[in-house]
LUMKOL-222931 format. One line per 8 residues: number of its first residue (from 1); their letters; for each residue x, y, z of C-alpha. Coordinates in nm, 2 decimals, always signed. Layout:
<rs>
NUM	a	X,Y,Z | ...
</rs>
This chain:
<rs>
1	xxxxxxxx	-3.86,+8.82,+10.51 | -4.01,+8.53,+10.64 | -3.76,+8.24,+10.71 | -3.78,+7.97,+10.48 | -3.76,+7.70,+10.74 | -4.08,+7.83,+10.86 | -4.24,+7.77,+10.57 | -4.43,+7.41,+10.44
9	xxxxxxxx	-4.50,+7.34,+10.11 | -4.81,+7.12,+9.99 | -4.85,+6.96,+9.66 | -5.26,+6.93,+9.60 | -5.25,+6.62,+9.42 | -5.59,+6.48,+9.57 | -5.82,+6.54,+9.31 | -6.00,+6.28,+9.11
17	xxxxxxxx	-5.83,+6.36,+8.74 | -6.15,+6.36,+8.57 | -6.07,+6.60,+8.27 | -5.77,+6.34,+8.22 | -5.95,+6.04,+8.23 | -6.00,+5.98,+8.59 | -5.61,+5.89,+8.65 | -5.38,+6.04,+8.88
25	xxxxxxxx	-5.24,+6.34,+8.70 | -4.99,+6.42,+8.97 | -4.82,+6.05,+8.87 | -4.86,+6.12,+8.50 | -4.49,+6.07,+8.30 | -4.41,+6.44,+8.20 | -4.08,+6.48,+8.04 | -3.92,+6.10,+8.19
33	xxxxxxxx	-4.08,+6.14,+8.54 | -4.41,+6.17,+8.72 | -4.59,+6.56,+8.70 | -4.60,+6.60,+9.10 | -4.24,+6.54,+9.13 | -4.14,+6.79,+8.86 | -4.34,+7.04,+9.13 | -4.18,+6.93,+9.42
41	xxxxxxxx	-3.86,+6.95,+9.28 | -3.91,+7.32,+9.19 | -4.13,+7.40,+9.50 | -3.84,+7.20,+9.73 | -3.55,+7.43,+9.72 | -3.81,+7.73,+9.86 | -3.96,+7.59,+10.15 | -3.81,+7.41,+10.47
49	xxxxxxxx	-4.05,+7.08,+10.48 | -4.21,+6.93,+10.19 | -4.57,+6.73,+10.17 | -4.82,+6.63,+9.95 | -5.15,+6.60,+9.98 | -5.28,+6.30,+9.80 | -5.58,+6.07,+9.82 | -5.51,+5.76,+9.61
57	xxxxxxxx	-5.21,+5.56,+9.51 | -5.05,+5.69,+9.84 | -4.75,+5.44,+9.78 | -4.60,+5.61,+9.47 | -4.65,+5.98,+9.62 | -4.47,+5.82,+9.98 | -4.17,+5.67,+9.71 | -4.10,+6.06,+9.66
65	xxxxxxxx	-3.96,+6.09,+10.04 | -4.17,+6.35,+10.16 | -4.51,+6.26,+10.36 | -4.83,+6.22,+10.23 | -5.14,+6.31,+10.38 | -5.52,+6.22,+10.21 | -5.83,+6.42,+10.28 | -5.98,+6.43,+10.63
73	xxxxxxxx	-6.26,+6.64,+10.55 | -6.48,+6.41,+10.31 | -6.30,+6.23,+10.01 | -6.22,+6.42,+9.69 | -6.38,+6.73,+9.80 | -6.17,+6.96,+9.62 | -5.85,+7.19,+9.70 | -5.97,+7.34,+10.05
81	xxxxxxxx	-6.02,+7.00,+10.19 | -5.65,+6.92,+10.10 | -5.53,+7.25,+10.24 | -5.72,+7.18,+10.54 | -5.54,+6.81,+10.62 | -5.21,+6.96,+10.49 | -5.27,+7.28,+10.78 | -5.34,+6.95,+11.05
89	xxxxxxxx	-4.98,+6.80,+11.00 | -4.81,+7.12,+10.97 | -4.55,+7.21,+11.21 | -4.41,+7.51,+11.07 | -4.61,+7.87,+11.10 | -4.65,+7.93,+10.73 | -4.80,+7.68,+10.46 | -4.75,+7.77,+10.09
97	xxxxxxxx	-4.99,+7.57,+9.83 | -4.90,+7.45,+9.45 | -5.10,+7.17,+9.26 | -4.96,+6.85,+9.12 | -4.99,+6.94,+8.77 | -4.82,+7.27,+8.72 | -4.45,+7.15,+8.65 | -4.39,+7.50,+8.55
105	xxxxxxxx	-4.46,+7.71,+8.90 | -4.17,+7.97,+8.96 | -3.84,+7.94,+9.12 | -3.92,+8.26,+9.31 | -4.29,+8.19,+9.41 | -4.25,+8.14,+9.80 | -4.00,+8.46,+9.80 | -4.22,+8.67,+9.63
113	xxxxxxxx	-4.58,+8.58,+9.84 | -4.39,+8.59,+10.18 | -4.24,+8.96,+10.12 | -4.55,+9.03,+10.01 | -4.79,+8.91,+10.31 | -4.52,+9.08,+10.54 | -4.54,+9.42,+10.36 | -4.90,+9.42,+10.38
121	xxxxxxxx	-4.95,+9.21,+10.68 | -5.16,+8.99,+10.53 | -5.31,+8.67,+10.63 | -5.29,+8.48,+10.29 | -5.06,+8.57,+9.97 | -5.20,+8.43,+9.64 | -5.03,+8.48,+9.28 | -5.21,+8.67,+9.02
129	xxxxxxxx	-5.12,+8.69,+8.63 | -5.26,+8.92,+8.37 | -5.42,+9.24,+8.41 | -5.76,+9.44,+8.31 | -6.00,+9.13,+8.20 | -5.74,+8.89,+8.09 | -5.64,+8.91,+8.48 | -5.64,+8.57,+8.64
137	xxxxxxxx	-5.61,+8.52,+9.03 | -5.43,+8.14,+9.07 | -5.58,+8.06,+9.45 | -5.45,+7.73,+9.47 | -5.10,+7.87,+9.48 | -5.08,+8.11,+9.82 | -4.89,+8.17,+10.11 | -5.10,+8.14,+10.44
145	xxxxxxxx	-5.07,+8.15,+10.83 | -5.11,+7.79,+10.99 | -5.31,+7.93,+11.27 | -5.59,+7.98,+11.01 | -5.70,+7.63,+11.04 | -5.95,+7.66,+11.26 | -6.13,+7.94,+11.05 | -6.11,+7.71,+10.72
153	xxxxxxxx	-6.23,+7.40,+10.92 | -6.57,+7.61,+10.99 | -6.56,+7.74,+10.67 | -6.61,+7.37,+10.51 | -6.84,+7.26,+10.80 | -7.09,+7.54,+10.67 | -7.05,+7.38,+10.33 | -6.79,+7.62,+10.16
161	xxxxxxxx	-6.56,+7.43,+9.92 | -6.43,+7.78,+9.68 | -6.09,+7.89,+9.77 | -6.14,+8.22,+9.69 | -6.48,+8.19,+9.88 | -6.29,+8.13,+10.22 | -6.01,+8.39,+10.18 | -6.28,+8.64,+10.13
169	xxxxxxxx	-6.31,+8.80,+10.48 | -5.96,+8.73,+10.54 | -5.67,+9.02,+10.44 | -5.50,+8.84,+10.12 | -5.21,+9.02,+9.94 | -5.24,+8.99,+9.59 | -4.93,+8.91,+9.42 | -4.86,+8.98,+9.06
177	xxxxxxxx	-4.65,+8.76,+8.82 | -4.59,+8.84,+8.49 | -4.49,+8.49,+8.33 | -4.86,+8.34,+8.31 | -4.70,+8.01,+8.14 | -4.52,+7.96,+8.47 | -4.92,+7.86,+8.60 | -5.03,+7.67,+8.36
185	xxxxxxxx	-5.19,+7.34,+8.46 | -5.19,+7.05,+8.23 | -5.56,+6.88,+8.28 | -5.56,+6.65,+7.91 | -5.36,+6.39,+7.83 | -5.38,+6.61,+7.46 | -5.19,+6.91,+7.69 | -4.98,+6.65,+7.88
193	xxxxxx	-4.87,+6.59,+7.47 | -4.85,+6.93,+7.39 | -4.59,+7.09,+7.66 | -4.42,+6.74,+7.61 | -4.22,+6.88,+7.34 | -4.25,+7.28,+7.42
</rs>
């Protein structure tokens, strides 16, 4: 198994929040405190650092105690270019992704993408639920090496911004989960409402 202190976790909470109303989902209230900290207190106790990728209101993520790191590729251009700044300030050889609004992600996510990019010596590890045509790849939460940077820097200098896109040529272990709730992203304030109370 890959050593958990080797391991970073990002929280993409750089996006712009429009299908909420262009606010800051990661700082939405969600059950008495803010949706990004419900991840990063599930995503904490499997990684050895902690960071979050953010790219307004930087003083609330910063309140949270972990650092926080905005876009350096463009502004607001989407997941990749937060992986991309989150891969520059990473010190540890393994970077595992989750975004801000997901307060459900599993307890055993990092375990279960890290013994799976061993076994199949793989280069990125990305959580899949569902199977035949109700399967759902979720690329925004995967396991990858740190020394990939340099390949998803050219890959956003040739105008790429899908994740699924990048990781194409690379050799991604596919990891399936069978709780699909435990991926759901809240992107309403009507769904923010909703899983309130569930």
């Amino acid at each position: 198994m890959i050593n958990q202190k080797d391991i970073t976790g990002l929280i993409l909470a750089g996006g712009r929040g429009s299908r909420m109303g262009n606010v800051d989902k990661g700082l939405q209230a969600f059950r008495d405190a803010p949706m990004a900290l419900h991840v990063m207190l599930r995503l904490s106790p499997q990684v050895g650092d902690l960071m979050i990728n953010a790219n307004q209101n930087l003083g609330p993520y910063e309140s949270f105690g972990v650092p926080v790191w905005p876009d350096e590729f463009g502004t607001f251009a989407g997941p990749l270019a937060g992986l991309q700044s989150g891969l520059n300030h990473c010190t540890t050889s393994y970077l595992v992704t989750a975004p801000c609004d997901t307060p459900f992600l599993p307890t055993d996510l990092v375990a279960r993408l890290s013994a799976a990019m061993q076994a199949e010596e793989a280069d990125v590890a990305v959580a899949v639920t569902g199977s035949g045509q109700a399967r759902q790849p979720h690329p925004v939460f995967c396991l990858l090496k740190t020394s990939l940077l340099p390949q998803l820097t050219d890959y956003l200098q040739d105008g790429g911004r899908k994740v699924n896109g990048w990781y194409a040529n690379l050799k991604v272990a596919e990891v399936q989960f069978d709780d699909e709730a435990a991926f759901r992203n809240i992107n309403t304030l009507e769904e923010l409402r909703t899983f309130e109370v569930l």
